[in-house]
PASEBA-1860 file (N, C-alpha, C; in nm, 3 decimals):
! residues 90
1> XXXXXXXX> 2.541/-0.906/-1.589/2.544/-0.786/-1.506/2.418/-0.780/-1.419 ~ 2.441/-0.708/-1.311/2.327/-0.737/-1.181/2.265/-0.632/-1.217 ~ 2.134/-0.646/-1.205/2.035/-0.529/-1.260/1.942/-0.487/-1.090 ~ 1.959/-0.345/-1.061/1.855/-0.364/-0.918/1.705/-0.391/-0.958 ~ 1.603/-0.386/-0.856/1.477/-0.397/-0.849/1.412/-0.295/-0.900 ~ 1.275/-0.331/-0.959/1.238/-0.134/-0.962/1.119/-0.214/-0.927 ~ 1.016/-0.112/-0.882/0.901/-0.113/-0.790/0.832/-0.040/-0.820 ~ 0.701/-0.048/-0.874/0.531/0.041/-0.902/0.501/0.147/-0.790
9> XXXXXXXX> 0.559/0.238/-0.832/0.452/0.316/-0.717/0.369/0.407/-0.793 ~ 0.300/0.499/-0.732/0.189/0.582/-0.752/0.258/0.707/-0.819 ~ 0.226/0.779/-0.921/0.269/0.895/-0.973/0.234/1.010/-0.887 ~ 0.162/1.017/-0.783/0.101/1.120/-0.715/0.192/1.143/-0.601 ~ 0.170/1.041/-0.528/0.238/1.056/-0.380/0.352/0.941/-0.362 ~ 0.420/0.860/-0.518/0.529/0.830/-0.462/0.545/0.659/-0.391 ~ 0.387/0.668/-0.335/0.438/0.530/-0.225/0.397/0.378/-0.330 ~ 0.446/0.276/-0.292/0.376/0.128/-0.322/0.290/0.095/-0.398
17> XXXXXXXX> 0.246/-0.013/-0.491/0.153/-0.020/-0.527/0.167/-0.198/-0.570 ~ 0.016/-0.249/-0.567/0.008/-0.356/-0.599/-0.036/-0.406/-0.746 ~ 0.028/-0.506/-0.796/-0.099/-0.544/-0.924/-0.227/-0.539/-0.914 ~ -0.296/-0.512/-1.000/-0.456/-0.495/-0.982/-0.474/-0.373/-0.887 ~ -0.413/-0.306/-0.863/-0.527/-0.185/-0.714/-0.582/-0.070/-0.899 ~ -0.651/-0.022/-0.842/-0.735/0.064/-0.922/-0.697/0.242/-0.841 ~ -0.655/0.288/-0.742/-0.703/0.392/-0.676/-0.566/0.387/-0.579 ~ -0.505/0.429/-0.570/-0.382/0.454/-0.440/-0.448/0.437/-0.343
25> XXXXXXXX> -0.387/0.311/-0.240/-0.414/0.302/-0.093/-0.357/0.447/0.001 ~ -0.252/0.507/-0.063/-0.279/0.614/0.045/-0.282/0.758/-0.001 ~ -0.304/0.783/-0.106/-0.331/0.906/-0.130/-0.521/0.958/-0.167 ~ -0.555/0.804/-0.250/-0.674/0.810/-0.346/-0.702/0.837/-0.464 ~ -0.563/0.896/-0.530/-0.545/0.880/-0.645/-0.586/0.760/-0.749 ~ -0.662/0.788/-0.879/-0.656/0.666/-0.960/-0.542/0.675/-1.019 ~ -0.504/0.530/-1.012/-0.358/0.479/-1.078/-0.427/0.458/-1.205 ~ -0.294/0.496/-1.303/-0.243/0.491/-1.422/-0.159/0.419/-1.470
33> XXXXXXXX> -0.048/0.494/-1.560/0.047/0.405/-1.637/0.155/0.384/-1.502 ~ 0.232/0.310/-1.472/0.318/0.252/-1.334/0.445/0.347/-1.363 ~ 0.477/0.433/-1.237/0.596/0.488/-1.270/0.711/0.407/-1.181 ~ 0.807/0.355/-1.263/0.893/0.265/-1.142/1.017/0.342/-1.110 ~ 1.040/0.288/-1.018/1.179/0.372/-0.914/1.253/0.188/-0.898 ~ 1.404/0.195/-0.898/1.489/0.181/-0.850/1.531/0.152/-0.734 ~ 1.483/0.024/-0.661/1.525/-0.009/-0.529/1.655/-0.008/-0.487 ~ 1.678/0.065/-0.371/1.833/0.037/-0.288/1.745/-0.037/-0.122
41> XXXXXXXX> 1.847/-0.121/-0.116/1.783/-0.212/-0.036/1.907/-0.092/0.085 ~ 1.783/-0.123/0.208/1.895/-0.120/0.313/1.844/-0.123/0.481 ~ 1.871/-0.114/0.559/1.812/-0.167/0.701/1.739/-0.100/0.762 ~ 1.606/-0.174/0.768/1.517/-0.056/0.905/1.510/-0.091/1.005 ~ 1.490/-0.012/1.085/1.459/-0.066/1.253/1.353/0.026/1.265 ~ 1.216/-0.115/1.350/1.131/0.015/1.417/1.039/-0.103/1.478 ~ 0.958/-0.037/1.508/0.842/-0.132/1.583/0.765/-0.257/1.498 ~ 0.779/-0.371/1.615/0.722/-0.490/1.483/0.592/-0.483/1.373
49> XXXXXXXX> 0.575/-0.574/1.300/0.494/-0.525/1.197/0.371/-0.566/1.260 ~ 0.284/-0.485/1.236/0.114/-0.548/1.296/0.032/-0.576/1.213 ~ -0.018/-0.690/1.227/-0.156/-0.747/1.100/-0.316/-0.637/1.128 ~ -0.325/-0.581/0.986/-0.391/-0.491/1.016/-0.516/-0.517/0.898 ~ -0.653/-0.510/0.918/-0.797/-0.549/0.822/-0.835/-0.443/0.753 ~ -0.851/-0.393/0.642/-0.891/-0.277/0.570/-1.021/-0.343/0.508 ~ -1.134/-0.236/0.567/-1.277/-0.285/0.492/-1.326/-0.098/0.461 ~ -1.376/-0.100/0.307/-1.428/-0.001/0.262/-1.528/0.026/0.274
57> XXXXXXXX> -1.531/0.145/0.335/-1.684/0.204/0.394/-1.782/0.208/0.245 ~ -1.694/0.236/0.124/-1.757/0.261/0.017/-1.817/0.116/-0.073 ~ -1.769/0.020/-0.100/-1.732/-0.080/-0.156/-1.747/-0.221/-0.099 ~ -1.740/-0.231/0.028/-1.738/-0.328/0.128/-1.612/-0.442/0.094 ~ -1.534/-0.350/0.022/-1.446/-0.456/-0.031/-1.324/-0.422/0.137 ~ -1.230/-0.584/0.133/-1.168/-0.613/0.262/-0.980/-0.670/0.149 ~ -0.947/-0.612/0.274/-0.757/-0.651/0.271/-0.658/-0.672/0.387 ~ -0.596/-0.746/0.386/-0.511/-0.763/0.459/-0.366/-0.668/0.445
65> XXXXXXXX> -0.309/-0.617/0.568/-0.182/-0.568/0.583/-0.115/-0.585/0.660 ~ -0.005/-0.604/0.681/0.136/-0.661/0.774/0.229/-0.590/0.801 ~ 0.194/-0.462/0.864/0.337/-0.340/0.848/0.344/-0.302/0.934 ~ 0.477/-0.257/0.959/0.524/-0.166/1.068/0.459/-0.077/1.070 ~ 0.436/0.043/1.006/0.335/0.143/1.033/0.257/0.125/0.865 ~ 0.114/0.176/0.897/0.009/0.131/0.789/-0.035/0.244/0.753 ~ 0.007/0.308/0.691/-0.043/0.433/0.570/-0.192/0.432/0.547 ~ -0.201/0.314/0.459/-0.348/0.298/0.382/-0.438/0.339/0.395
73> XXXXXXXX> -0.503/0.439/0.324/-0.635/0.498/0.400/-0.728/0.462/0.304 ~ -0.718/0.413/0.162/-0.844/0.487/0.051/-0.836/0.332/0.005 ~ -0.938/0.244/-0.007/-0.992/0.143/-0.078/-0.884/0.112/-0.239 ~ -0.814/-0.013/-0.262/-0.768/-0.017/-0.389/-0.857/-0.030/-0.535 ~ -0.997/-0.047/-0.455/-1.071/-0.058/-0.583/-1.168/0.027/-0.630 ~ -1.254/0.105/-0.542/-1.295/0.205/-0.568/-1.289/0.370/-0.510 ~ -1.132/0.382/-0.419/-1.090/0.482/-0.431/-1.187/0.535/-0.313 ~ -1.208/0.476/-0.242/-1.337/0.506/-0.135/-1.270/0.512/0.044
81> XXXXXXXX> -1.304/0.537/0.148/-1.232/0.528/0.247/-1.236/0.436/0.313 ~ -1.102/0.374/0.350/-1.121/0.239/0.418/-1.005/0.247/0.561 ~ -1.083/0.266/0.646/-0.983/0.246/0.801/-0.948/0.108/0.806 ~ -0.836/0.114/0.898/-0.786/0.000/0.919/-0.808/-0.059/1.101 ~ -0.854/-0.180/1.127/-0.844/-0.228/1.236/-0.755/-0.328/1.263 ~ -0.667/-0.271/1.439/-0.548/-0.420/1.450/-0.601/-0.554/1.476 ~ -0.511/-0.662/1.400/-0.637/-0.802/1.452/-0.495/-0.802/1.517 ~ -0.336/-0.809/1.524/-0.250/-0.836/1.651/-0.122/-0.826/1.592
89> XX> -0.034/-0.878/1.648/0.133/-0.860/1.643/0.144/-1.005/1.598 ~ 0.258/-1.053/1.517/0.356/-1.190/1.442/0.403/-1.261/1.572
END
């Protein structure tokens, strides 16, 4: 039997999360125990994805992102603020 996906997100605000982050990229929340949700896959349309650099004002820690639109505001490791700059389009 086909089982769907389930996916880590944040208990706070809901969105994404990676192995290892310490702190929600977009709320700032520290992550906890993983609450998973239930993927339904289905089609987006929107503007292409843009490669985008996250460096923490707090931490000096750096990440890469590839999205159509980029949420991320708060450092995954110490929960600190990290803007994002475009390096370009795919």
């Amino acid at each position: 039997m086909y089982s769907k996906p389930k996916r880590k997100v944040c208990a706070n605000c809901k969105n994404d999360y990676i192995e290892g982050d310490r702190y929600c990229r977009f709320c700032g929340a520290p992550l906890g125990k993983p609450k998973y949700i239930v993927d339904d896959f289905g089609c987006i349309y929107g503007p292409p994805p843009v490669r985008r650099v996250h460096k923490c004002k707090k931490c000096m820690y750096m990440w890469e992102t590839n999205q159509m639109i980029d949420r991320e505001e708060y450092c995954p490791k110490c929960g600190g603020p990290a803007p994002a700059e475009e390096v370009g389009e795919f």
